[in-house]
C-alpha positions as CSV (number, residue, x, y, z in Angstrom):
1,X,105.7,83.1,126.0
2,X,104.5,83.8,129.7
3,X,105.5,87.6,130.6
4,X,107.2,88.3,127.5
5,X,105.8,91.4,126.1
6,X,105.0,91.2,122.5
7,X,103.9,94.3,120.5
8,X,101.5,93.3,117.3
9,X,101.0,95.9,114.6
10,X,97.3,95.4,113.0
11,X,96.0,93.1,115.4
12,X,92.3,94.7,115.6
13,X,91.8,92.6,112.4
14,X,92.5,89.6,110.7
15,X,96.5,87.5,110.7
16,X,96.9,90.1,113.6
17,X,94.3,89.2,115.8
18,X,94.6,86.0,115.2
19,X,98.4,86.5,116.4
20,X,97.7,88.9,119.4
21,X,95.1,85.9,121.0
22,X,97.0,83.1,120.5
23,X,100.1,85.0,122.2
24,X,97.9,85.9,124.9
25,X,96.5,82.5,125.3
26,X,100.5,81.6,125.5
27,X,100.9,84.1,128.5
28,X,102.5,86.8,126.7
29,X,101.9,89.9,127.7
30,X,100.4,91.9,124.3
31,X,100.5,95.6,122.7
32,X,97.9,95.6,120.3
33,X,98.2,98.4,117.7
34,X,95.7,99.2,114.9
35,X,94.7,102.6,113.4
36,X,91.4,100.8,112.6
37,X,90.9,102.4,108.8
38,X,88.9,100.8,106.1
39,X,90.9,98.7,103.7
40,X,92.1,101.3,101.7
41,X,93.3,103.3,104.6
42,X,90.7,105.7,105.0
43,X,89.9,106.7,108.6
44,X,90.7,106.0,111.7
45,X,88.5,103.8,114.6
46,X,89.7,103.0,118.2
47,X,87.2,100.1,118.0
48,X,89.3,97.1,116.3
49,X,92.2,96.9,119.0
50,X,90.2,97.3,122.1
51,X,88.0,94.9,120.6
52,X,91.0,92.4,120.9
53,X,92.2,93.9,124.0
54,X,88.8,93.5,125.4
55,X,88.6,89.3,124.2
56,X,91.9,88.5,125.6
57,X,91.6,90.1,128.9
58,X,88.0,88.6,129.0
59,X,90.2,85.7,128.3
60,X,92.8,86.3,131.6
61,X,95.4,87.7,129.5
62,X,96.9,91.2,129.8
63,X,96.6,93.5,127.0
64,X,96.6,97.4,126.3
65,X,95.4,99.1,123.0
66,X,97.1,101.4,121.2
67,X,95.4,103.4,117.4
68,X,98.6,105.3,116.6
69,X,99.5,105.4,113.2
70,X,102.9,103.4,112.6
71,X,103.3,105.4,109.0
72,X,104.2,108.3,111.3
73,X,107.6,107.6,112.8
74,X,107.0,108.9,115.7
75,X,103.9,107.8,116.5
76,X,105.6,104.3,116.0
77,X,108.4,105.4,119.0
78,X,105.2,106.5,121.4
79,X,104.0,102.8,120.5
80,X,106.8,101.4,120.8
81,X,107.7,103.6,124.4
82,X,103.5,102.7,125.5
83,X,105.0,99.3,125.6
84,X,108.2,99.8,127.9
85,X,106.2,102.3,130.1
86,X,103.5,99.5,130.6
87,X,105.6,96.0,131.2
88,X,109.1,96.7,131.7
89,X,110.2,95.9,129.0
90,X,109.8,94.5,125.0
91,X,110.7,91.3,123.9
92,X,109.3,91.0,120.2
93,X,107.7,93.0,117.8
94,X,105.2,90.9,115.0
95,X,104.7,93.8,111.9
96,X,101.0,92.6,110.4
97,X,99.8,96.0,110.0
98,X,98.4,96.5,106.0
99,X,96.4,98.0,103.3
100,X,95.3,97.5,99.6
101,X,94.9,100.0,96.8
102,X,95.1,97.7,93.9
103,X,95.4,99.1,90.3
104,X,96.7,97.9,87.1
105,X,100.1,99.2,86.6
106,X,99.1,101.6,84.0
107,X,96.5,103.4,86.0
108,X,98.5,103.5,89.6
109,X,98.3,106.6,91.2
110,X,100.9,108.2,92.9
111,X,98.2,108.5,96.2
112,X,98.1,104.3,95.3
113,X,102.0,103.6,96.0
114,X,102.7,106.4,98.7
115,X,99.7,104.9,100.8
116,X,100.8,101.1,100.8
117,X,104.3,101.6,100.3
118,X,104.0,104.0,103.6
119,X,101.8,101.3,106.0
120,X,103.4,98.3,104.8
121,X,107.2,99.2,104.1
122,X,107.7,102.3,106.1
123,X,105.5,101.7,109.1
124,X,107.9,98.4,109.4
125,X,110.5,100.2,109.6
126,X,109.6,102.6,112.1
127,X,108.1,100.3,114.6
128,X,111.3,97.8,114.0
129,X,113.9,101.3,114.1
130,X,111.9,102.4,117.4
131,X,112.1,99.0,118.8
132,X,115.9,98.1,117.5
133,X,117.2,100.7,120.2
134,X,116.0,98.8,122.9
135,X,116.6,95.4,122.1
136,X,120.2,96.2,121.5
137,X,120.0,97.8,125.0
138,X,118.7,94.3,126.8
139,X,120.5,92.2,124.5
140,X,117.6,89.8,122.7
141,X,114.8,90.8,120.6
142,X,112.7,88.9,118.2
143,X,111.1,90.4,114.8
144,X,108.4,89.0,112.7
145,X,107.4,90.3,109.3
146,X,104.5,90.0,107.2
147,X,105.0,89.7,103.7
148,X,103.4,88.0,100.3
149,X,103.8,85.7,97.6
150,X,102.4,88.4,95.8
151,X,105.9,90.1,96.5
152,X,108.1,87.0,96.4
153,X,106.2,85.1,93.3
154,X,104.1,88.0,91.8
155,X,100.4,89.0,91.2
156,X,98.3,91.1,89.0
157,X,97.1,94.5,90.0
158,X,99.5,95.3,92.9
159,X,102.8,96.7,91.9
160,X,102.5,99.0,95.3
161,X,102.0,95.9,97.6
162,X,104.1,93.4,95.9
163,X,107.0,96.6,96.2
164,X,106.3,97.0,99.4
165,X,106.2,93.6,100.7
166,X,109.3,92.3,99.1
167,X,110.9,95.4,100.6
168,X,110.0,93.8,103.7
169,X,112.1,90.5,103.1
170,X,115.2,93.0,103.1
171,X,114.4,94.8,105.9
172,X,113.9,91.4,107.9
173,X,116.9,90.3,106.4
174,X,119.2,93.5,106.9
175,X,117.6,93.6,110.5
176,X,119.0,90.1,111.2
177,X,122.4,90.4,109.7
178,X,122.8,94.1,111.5
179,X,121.9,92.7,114.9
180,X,122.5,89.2,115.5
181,X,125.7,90.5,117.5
182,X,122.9,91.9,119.4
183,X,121.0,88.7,120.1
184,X,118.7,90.0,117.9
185,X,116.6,87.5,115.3
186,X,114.4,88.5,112.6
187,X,112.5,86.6,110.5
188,X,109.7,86.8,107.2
189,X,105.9,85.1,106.7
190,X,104.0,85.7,103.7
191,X,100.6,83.9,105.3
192,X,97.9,82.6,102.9
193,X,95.0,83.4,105.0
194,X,90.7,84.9,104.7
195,X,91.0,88.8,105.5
196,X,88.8,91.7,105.3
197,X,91.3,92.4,102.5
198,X,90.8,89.7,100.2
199,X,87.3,89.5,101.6
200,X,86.0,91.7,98.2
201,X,86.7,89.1,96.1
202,X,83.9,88.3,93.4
203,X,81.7,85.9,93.9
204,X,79.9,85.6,91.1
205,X,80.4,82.6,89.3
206,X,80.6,79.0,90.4
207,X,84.4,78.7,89.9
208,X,84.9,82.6,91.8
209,X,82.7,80.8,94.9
210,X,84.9,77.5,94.4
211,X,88.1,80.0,94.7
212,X,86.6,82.3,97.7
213,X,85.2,78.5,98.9
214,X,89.1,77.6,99.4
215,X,90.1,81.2,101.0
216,X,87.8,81.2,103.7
217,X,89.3,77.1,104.4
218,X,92.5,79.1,104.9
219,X,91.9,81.0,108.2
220,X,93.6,84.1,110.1
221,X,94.4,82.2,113.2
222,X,96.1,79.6,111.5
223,X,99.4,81.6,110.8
224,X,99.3,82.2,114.3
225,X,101.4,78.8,115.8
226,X,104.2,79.6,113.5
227,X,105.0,83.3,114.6
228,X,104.6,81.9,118.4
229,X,106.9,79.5,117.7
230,X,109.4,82.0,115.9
231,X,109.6,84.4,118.9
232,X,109.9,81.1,121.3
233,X,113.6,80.1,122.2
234,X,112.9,76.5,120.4
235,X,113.2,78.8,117.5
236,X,116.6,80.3,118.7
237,X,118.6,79.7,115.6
238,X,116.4,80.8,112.8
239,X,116.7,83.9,111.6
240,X,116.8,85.8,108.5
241,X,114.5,83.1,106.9
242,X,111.3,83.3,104.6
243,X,108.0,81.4,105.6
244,X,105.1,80.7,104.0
245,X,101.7,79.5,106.0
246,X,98.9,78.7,104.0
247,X,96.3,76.5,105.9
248,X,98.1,73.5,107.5
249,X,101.3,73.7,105.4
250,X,104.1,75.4,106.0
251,X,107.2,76.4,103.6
252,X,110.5,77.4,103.6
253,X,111.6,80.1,100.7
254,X,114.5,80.7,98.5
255,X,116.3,83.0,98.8
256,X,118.0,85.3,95.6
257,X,121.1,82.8,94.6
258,X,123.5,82.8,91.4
259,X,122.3,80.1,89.2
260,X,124.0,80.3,86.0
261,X,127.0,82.3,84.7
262,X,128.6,83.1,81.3
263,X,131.9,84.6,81.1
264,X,134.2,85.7,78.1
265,X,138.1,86.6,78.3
266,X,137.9,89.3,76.0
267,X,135.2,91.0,77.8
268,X,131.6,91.6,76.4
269,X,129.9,93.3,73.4
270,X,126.5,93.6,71.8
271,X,127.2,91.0,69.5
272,X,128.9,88.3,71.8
273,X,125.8,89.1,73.9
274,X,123.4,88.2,71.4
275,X,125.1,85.0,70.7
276,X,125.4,83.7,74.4
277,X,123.1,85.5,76.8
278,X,119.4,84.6,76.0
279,X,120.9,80.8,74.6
280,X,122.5,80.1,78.1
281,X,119.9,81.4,80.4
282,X,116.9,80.7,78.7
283,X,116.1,77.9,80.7
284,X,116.9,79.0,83.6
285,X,114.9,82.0,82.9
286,X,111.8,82.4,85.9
287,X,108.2,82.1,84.1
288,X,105.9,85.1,84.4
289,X,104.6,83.3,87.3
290,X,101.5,84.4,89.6
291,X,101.2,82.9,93.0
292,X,98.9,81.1,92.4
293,X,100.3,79.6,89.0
294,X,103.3,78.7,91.6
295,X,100.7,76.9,94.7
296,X,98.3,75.3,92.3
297,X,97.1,72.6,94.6
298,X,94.1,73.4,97.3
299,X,95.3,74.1,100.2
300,X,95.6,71.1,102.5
């Protein structure tokens, strides 16, 4: 990673600080971005990223901050342009930047899904859109995408995340189909790791400290190797793929597939339906499955 120049959304915080240091350890030169609101959303604070500026050039690495809002296309560009206008250059762009507004389906506010579905989902876009034009221009580029099991399995409570971050896996995967003639990868995570938001988490009985016991085990930094290694050239093959990080293990996701098929010669009506569709796909039908119904073991 030495010189490359490596632009990290949410990296005051959390799986994006974590990411920003150990790039900078690697010699990459790093962009670290965060609006610096509450969980939610709410506010703004300079404070996060030049706190991580401040470790990694206190560290020897080279760093500059940068609190735009990347929900505000073109405040992503400016972030995007802060990073030519400093190094030279860009070489990869990690999108970690998030929020929660968690709500049962029934009781989601519009405010709810136009907040996460704007930092998550659209402020990927714009920073990857901002950054596209100039890795087509150079000819190589890397992208690196946070998403969740909550969005690839499922979860309770968060139609507006689990919509936003499985949005993500076809942005990452549209990104690396329209631009691989470019030299151009991109590539998913959906990282199992302690943040500020999971971090509210009750803790009230013995089993919900067992469970927040086993979250903390699964730390920030540790998603960290994998997205180094991703924008590395050892990596130079992988692309439009879907990771999953959760303390020392690592996976590699499906991906949407056929997996069974019925077909009549006469066509299909309601009552040729009822006789084949739910008796040939019911096994093959996928459970109402959380993700944590799906990784059930601690993580090792």
């Amino acid at each position: 990673m030495k010189d490359q120049v490596v632009l990290v959304t949410g990296a005051g915080r959390g799986i994006g600080r974590g990411i920003a240091l150990e790039l900078a350890a690697a010699g990459a030169r790093v962009v670290v971005n965060d609006l610096g609101g509450d969980p939610g959303g709410g506010g703004a604070d300079a404070g996060p990223a030049q706190s991580t500026v401040d470790e990694i050039v206190a560290g020897g690495g080279t760093a500059v901050a940068n609190g735009g809002d990347i929900g505000d296309h073109g405040a992503a560009r400016e972030l995007v342009e802060q990073a030519v206008s400093a190094y030279g250059r860009l070489d990869a762009v990690v999108n970690s930047a998030g929020i929660l507004r968690d709500r049962i389906f029934h009781r989601m506010s519009e405010a709810d899904w136009d907040s996460v579905i704007r930092v998550h989902l659209k402020g990927s876009f714009n920073v990857s859109r901002a950054a596209a034009e100039h890795f087509r221009a150079q000819g190589s580029g890397v992208f690196v995408h946070m998403t969740s099991t909550a969005g690839l399995i499922g979860n309770f409570g968060q139609a507006n995340y689990s919509a936003a971050k499985l949005g993500i896996v076809g942005l990452s995967r549209s990104i690396a189909l329209d631009m691989a003639r470019y030299g151009v990868r991109s590539n998913a995570i959906a990282p199992f790791a302690w943040s500020r938001l999971i971090g509210t988490l009750p803790e009230g009985t013995p089993e919900e400290q067992a469970r927040v016991a086993k979250f903390r085990a699964m730390r920030a930094e540790l998603v960290a190797p994998l997205v180094r290694f991703l924008l590395g050239p050892d990596a130079a093959e992988v692309t439009g793929q879907i990771f999953v990080v959760r303390r020392n293990e690592i996976f590699l996701m499906s991906q949407p597939r056929p997996i069974r098929s019925i077909h009549h010669s006469e066509g299909w009506d309601q009552e040729r339906l009822r006789q084949h569709l739910v008796p040939s796909f019911r096994t093959s039908f996928a459970p109402l499955e959380r993700s944590g119904d799906v990784f059930s073991w601690d993580p090792i």
